[in-house]
N, C-alpha and C positions, 0 to 999 in steps of 0.2 A: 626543747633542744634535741632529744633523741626524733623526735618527726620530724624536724628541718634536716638534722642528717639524712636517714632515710629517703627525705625529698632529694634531696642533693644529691646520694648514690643515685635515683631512681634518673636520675634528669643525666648524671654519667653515662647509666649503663645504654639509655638512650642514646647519647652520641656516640660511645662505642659500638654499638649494632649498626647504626647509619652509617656510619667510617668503615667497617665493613661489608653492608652491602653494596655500597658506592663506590668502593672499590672492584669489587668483581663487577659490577654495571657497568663503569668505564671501561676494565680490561674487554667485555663484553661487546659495545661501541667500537671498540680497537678493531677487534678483530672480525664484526661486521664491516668494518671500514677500508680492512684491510686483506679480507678475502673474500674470494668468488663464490662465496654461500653466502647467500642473505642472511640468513637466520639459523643457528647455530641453537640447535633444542638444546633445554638445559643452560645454558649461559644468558638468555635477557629475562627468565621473567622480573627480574628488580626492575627491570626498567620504566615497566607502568606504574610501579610505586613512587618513581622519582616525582614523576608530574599530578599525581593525586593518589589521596587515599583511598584504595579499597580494603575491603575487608571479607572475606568466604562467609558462609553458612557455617560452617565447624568452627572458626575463630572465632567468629559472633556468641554459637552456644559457651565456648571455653570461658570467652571471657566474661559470660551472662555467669556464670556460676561462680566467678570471683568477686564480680561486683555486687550480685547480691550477698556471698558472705560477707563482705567489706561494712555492706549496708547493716547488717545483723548486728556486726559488732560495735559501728558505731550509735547506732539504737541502742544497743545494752549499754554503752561508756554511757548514754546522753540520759538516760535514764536510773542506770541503777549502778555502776562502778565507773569512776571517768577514766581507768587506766584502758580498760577494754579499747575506747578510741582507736587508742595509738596502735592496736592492732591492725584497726579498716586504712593504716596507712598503708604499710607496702602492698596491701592487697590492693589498694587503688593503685597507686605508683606503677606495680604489676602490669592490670589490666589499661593503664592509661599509655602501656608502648607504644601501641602503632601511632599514635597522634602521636606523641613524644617525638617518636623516629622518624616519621613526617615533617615536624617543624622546625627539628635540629637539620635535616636536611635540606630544608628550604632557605632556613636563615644561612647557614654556612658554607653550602654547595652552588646554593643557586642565588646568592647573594638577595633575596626577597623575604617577602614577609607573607604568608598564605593564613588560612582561616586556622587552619592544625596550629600556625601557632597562639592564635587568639583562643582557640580551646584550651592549650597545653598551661598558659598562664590561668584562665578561672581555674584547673583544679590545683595548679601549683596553688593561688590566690586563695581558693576555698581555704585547701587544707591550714595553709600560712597561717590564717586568721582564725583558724578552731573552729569552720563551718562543717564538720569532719561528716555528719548525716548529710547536707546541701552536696558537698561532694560527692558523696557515695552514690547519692543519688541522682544527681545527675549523670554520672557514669554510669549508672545501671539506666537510666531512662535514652541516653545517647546509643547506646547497646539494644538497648529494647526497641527503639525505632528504627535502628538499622534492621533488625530482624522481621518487625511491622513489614517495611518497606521492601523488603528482601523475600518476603513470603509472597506480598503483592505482587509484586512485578513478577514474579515467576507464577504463580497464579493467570496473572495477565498474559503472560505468553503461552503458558498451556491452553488456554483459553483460546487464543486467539490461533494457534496452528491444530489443534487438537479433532475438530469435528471435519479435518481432511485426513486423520493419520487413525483416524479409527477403521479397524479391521475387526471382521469376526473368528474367533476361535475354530471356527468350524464350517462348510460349505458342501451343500449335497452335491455329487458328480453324478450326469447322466452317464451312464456305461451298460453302453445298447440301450436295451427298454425297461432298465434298471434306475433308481435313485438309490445314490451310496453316499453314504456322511461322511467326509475324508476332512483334514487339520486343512485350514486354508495356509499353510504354509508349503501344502506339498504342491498345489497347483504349478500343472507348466502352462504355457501358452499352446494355444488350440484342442483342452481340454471343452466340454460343453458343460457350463453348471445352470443347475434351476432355480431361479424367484421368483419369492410368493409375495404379497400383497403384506406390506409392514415388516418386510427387510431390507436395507440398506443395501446396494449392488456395491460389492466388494471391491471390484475391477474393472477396467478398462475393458469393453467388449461390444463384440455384434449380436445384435438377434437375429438366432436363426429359425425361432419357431414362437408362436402364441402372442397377443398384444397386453402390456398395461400402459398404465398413466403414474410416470415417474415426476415426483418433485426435485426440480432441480436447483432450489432457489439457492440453495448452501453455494454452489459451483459459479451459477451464470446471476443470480441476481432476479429472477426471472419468477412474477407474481403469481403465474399461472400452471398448475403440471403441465405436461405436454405427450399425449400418446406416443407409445414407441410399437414398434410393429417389424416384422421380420427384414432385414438390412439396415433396421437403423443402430446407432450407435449406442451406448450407455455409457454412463461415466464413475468411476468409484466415489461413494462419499455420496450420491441420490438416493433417493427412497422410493420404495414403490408402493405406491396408493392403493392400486387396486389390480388386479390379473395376474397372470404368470407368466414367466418368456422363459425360453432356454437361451441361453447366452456364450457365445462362443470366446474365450478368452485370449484378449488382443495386450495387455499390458496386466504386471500384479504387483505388489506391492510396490516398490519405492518405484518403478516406472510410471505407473498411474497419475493420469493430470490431477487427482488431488493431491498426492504424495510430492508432487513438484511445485503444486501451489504449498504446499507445508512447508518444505524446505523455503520457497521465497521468501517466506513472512516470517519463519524463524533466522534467515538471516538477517532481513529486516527488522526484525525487534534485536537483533545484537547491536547492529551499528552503532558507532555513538556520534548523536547528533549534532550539530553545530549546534543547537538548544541547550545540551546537558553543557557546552566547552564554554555558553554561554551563562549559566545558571555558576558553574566552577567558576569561572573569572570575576561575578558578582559576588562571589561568594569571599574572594582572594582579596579583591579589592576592596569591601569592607574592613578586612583586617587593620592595615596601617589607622583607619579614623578610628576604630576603636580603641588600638593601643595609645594613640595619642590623647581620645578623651579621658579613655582609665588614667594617663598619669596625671591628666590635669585637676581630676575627682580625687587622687591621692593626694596631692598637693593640696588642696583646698576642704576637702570630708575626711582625709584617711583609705589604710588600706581596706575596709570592709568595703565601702561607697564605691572605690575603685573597681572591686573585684565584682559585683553586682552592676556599675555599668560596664565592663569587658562582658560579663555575661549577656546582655541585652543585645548581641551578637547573634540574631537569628538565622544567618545566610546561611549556614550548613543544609536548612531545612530545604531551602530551594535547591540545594545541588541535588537534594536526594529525591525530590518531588517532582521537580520539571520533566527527566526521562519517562516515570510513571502515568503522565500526561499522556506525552507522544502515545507513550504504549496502546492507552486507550484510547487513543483515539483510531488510531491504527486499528483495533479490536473492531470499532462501530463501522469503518468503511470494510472491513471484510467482511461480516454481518450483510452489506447492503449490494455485494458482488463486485465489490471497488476494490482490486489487485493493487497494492503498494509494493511495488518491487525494492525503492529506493525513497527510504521513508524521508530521508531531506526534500522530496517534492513536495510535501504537507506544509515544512515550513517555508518554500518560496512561494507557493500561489497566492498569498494574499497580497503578493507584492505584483502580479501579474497585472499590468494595465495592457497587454496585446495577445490577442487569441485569433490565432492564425491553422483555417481548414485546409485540408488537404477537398478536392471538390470530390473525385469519384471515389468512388465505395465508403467516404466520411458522411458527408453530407446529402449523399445520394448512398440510394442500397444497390447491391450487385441484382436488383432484381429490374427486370425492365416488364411495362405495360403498353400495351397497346393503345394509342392516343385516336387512331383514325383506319379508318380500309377502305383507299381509293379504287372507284371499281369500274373498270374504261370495258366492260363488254353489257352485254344485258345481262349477264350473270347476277345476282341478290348479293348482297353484303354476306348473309350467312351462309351461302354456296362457298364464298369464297373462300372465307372462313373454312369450312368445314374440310376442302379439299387441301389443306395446310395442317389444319388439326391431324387427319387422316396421314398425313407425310412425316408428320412430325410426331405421331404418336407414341413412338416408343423410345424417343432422344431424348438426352437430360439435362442438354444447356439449356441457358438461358432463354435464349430465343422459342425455342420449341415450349417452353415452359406457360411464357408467356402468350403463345398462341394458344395452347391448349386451356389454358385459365380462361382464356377471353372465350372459347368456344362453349366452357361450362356455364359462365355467366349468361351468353346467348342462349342456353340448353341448346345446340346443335352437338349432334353425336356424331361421334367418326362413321367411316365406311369402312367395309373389310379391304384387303389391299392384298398384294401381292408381288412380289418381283422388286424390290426395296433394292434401289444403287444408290447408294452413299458417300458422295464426293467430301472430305473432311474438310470444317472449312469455308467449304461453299454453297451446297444445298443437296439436296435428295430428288432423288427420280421414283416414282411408286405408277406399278398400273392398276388403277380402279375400275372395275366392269369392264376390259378392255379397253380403257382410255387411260392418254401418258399423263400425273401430275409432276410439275415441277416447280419445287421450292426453293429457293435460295437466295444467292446474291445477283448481281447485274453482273459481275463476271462469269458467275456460271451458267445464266440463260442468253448470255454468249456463246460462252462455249458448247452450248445445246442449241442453239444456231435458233433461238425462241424468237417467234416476227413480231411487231408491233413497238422495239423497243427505243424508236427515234420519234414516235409523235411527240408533237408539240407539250399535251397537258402532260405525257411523263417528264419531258423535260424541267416544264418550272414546275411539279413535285421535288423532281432530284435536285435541284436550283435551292429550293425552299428548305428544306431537308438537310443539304450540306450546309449550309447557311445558318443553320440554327442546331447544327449537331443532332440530328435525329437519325436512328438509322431505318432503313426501307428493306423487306423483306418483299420476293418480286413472289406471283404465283401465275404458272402457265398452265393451260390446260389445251394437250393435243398441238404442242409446240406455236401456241398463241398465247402472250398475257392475256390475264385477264384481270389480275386485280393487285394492287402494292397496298402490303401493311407498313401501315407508319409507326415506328416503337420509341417510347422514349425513357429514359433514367427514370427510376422512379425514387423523390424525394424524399428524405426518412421522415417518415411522421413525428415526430418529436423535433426536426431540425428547425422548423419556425418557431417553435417555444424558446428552443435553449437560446436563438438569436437574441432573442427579447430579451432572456434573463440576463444577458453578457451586457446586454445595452443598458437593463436600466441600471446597474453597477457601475455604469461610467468604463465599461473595459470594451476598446475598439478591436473589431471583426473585419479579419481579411478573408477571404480565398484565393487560394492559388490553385491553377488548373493547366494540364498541358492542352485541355481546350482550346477551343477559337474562342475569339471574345464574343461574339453574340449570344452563343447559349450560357456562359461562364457572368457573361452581364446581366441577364436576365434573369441567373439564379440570384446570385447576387441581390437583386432587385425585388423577386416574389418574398426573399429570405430577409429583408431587410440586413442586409450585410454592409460594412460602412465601406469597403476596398476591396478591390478584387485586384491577379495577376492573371490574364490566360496565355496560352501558347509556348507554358513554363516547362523546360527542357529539367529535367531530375536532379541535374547538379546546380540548377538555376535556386535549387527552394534555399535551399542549405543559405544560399548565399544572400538572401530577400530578409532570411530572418538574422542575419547578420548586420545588414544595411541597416537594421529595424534595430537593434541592440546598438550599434554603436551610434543611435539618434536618442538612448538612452532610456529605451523599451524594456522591459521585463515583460519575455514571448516564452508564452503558452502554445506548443504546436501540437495540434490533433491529425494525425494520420495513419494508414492503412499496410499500406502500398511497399513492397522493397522498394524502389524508389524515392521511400520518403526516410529511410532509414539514417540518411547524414543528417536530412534536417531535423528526427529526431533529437539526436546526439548535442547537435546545436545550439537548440533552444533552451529557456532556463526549465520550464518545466515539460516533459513529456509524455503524450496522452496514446494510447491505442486500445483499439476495438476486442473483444474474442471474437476468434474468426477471421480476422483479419492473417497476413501474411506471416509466416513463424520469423523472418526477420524484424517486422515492426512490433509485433512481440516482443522478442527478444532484445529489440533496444530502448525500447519506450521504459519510462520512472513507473508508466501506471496505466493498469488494463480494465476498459471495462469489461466485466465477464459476460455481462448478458446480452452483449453484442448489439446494442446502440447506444445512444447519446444521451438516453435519457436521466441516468446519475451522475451525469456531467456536472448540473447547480448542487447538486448534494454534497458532492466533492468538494466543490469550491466552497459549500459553506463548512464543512467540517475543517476543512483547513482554517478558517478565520475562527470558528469557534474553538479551535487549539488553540490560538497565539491568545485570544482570549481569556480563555481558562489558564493557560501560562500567566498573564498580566496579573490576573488575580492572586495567583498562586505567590507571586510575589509578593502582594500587597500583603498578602497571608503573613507573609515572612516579616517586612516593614514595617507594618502599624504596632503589631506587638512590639517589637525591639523601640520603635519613637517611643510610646507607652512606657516602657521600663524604664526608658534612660532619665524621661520626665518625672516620674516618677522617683528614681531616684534623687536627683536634684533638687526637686520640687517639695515631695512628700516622705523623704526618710525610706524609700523602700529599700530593702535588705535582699541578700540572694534569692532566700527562700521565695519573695512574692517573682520576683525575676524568674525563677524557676516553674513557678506555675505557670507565668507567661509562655515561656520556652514550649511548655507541654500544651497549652492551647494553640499556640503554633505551628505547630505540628499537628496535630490533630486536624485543625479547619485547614491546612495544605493538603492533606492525606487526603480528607473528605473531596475536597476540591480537585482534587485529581480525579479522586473516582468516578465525580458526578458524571460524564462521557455514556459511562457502563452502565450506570444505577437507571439514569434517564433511559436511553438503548434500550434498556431490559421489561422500565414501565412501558415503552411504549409499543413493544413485544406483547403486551399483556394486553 
């Protein structure tokens, strides 16, 4: 009698705490509703309580130390005095508020039935029945796995933004022809500091002295170190392998492109997923059939049988398991230089049946190769060559680039030069030994008044050339052509693979190109691509992958380009480059860091081995709870066996979350 009262207050003082926190929530809603602040600090946090329960680290410890007293004394009543019990009551009733106040809310505010209240009846249930240890324990096991699960997950996010937010305590400053140890706190920009060979480059910076070979795989994804040498860049959060640079400091702490990858993926592990709202509603909607089988098992076995199947109620497990999922899996594609801006892109690519390229700088590199050098005088192939290497020596687009590669491949070496005019643009004037070279376009050995530029054979080059989007570098020597280089995109190595992979998946490949169709159909064709678009104007993409969605497409769009930035936004899931443009960047769900295509298939399988490992994670949940309920019916089983269920369930969901990492990390090894 005196523990049914106690229950009784305990289940009171519950609705009087929800009465008034749902009170100040509503006034709360009022006056978001009702003035021009959104959000009013201090007046909504009830409000995330209305719609699910959480619970802190500090409530969890508070309530871990009453439920295991609880547990004490009903161990000592069960064993050696039975009045001791009836002490582990109010100390359950106690720590059993927050569900209490959740359920009493749910039922009476939000006219529903949620899982808190399918929890609130087993330990009402337990106690009811004189299971006073099954309660106890199970409230301290309910509590201990929140804290499990609360360690992990914050574990998993440390883990997962931590190896970009690492700083050193301390950083040597060149000052003159001096090294000085100064607090890496006090750095300003355009400070010079020194690293050696097995330290981590702190900062964002340029080299302005000495060469090493920094790994950068943490950043870009990227299997190989890569020499850095004076002008190149370095990036905070690399390591250096081997040599020493002086390094001039361009970005420091939280500016640094690690520090901004940190913050991405930490707010990316906050989100809450359409997963987690999916795993809560699974979990809500078990409720009502459990209440109904418990009263049918009371009816037909009594109150113990009943309380033991409301307990086989495993769904709580999946609400708290599924986000822990995501997390990890998130963890392995940053591992692999796969940027998750906006981690619901994980869970719509396996729904993606249309992948749709952007053609230049996607599918094609910003680098261009020399395919042919038509040579209309007696001049050699490598003369001609060489008198364009020699103009172009010291320029750093692309074009110059590419002649000068092609001249090293030939081994032809430049010529000394002189007298260098520089039309922006169009091409360069240099004199060699006294003689004029000129480099550039058709407009500007025009405009140098260059002879020879109306025969016939230039003509169907320029014919063939526009025709297939190639472009032609002209070279005059002594205001005479004498030879055109023919340049052309050059294909990303990896773009013929990833085709395949999309294909043999059964997921259809477009391109779209502000191209002309011939060379746009011909990639297309070498790429085995299933559709192509050319001659597509930048507001035209946006609108293609539109057409493609309302024919009931889920479109994957990969591109580069500010121009590709609506059809970013557009598309269901969104894919870009590092390196690419800071607005396709900045709108794309997902970057790859190492600036090609090649963890494209990786992507797309980590995403399907999520929703995967979520299916299971369920099954985790379900077969226990079917198990118990049979069990019950079937075989006489009692709380207590239901309770060890509960605890296996949890345990192989936990596991199964983790497996992402544990895998990951073997295969690190």
């Amino acid at each position: 009698m005196i523990h049914a009262l106690i229950i009784a207050g305990g289940i009171a003082y519950a609705g009087y705490k929800s009465y008034k926190e749902n009170k100040s929530a509503a006034a709360a809603k009022y006056l978001q509703k009702n003035s021009d602040i959104s959000l009013i600090e201090g007046n909504l946090p009830a409000l995330e309580n209305i719609n699910t329960l959480k619970i802190t680290d500090s409530e969890i410890n508070h309530y871990l130390k009453i439920a295991s007293t609880a547990l004490g004394f009903s161990i000592f009543g069960a064993l050696w005095y039975q009045p001791f019990s009836l002490l582990s009551v109010p100390l359950l009733m106690y720590s059993a508020q927050p569900v209490f106040q959740d359920a009493f809310t749910s039922v009476i505010y939000e006219k529903t039935v949620r899982s808190s209240t399918v929890d609130s009846i087993i330990v009402v249930g337990a106690l009811g029945t004189h299971y006073f240890v099954a309660s106890s324990l199970a409230t301290l096991l309910f509590f201990l796995g929140n804290k499990l699960l609360l360690k992990t997950e914050d574990r998993s996010k440390k883990e997962l933004v931590s190896i970009f937010g690492r700083q050193p305590n301390s950083v040597w400053l060149l000052d003159g022809d001096v090294e000085i140890e100064i607090p890496f706190d006090t750095l300003q920009v355009g400070d010079v500091i020194v690293i050696q060979a097995g330290e981590m480059v702190p900062i964002d910076g340029t080299v302005v002295n000495g060469t090493a070979t920094i790994d950068q795989h943490v950043l870009t994804g990227e299997a190989q170190p890569v020499e850095k040498e004076e002008g190149d860049t370095v990036l905070a959060a690399t390591m250096v392998n081997s040599g020493k640079i002086f390094v001039r400091v361009d970005h420091a702490a939280k500016e640094t492109t690690a520090a901004k990858i940190a913050q991405i993926l930490q707010n990316t592990a906050d989100f809450k997923s359409s997963i987690e709202v999916k795993a809560t509603q699974f979990s809500d909607s078990m409720a009502i059939p459990s209440v109904i089988l418990g009263g049918c098992t009371w009816a037909a076995l009594g109150p113990v049988s009943a309380t033991a199947v409301i307990s086989c109620n495993f769904s709580l497990n999946a609400r708290m398991i599924s986000p822990l999922s995501v997390l990890n899996f998130l963890e392995v594609a940053s591992a692999l230089g796969i940027l998750v801006k906006d981690g619901r892109c994980l869970e719509l690519l396996p729904d993606v049946d249309t992948i749709v390229f952007d053609k230049t700088g996607t599918l094609t590199s910003d680098e261009l190769h020399i395919e042919k050098v038509h040579v209309l005088d007696a001049l050699s192939v490598d003369t001609v060559v060489q008198y364009a290497a020699t103009a172009e020596h010291k320029q750093s687009h692309p074009v110059a680039k590419a002649i000068i590669k092609y001249a090293k491949d030939l081994q032809v070496t430049s010529l000394s030069f002189e007298n260098a005019h520089y039309d922006i643009g169009s091409g360069i004037k240099v004199q060699i030994d006294f003689n004029t070279v000129h480099v550039g376009s058709d407009r500007f050995m025009k405009n140098e008044a260059i002879t020879n530029l109306d025969g016939d054979e230039i003509k169907k080059i320029q014919h063939h050339c526009q025709e297939n989007g190639y472009m032609l570098v002209y070279v005059a020597f002594n205001k005479k052509l004498v030879g055109v280089i023919e340049l052309h995109v050059t294909i990303r190595p990896e773009a013929k693979k990833i085709i395949a992979f999309f294909k043999s998946k059964g997921i259809t490949t477009y391109i779209i190109s502000g191209d002309h169709e011939s060379p746009t159909a011909r990639l297309a064709q070498e790429l085995g691509v299933d559709k192509y678009h050319s001659k597509i104007l930048p507001q035209d993409k946006a609108r293609i992958i539109q057409e493609l969605q309302a024919q009931g497409k889920s479109v994957c769009f990969v591109g580069d380009g500010i121009n590709d930035t609506v059809a970013l936004k557009t598309s269901n899931v969104s894919v870009s480059i590092q390196g690419a443009s800071t607005a396709a960047i900045d709108t794309a769900g997902i970057v790859l860091m190492d600036g090609t295509l090649n963890h494209l298939p990786a992507l797309f399988d980590i995403a399907e081995e999520m929703h995967k490992n979520i299916d299971t994670g369920f099954k985790t949940v379900l077969i226990p709870g079917v198990v118990g309920i049979a069990g019950v019916l079937l075989f006489d089983f009692k709380i207590y066996a239901t309770l060890v269920l509960y605890m296996l369930s949890l345990g192989a969901g936990t596991f199964n979350a983790m497996l992402p990492v544990l895998q990951n990390r073997k295969d690190e090894k």
